[in-house]
Steps between C-alpha positions, in 0.01 A plus 500: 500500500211752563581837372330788464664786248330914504575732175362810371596727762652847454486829491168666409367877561197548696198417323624251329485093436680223519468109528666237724538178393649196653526168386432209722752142466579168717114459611171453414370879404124465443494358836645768717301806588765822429603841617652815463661713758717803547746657746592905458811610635437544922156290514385139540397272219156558396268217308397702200281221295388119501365300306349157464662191352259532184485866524147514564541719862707779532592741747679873545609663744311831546805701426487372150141406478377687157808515354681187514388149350664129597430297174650099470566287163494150691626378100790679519544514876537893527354742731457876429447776683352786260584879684307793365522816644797469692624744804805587678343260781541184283857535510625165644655158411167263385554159576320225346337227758405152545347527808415093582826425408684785660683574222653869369654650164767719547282788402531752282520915587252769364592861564219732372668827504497816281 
């Protein structure tokens, strides 16, 4: 069945980097348009990054625009999310997307604190 697995979350100090990853099964990858978003404690989900099903249009929310990059291996059906520079305000549970076929990973928590 379709399935969509985050990793690479964690705790990081401000400043710092880290990269999502999430691995795509039980569909057709390269064919599906994908997403990131993220909820912080208290606030609605917010789409942080899309991208195109051969990766050749991408997206970012403002919020991240600069610092974060949404990459794709359609070979290896992954999808990253690359965070530079992170602040207190990224703080939230990132949630990998498939928006067409309305599907969510369980998502994965990032706490940037010092």
């Amino acid at each position: 069945q379709l399935q969509l697995v985050e990793s690479g979350g964690g705790l990081v100090q401000p400043g710092g980097s880290l990269r999502l990853s999430c691995v795509a099964s039980g569909f057709t990858f390269n064919n599906y348009a994908m997403r990131w978003y993220r909820q912080a404690p208290g606030k609605e989900r917010e789409l942080v990054a899309h991208i195109s099903s051969n990766g050749g249009d991408t997206d970012h929310a403002d919020s991240v625009k600069g610092r974060f990059t949404i990459s794709r291996d359609n070979g290896r059906n992954m999808v990253y999310l690359q965070m530079n520079r992170l602040k207190s305000e990224d703080l939230a549970v990132y949630y990998c997307v498939c928006p067409t076929l309305k599907s969510w990973g369980r998502g994965t928590q990032v706490t940037v604190s010092s």
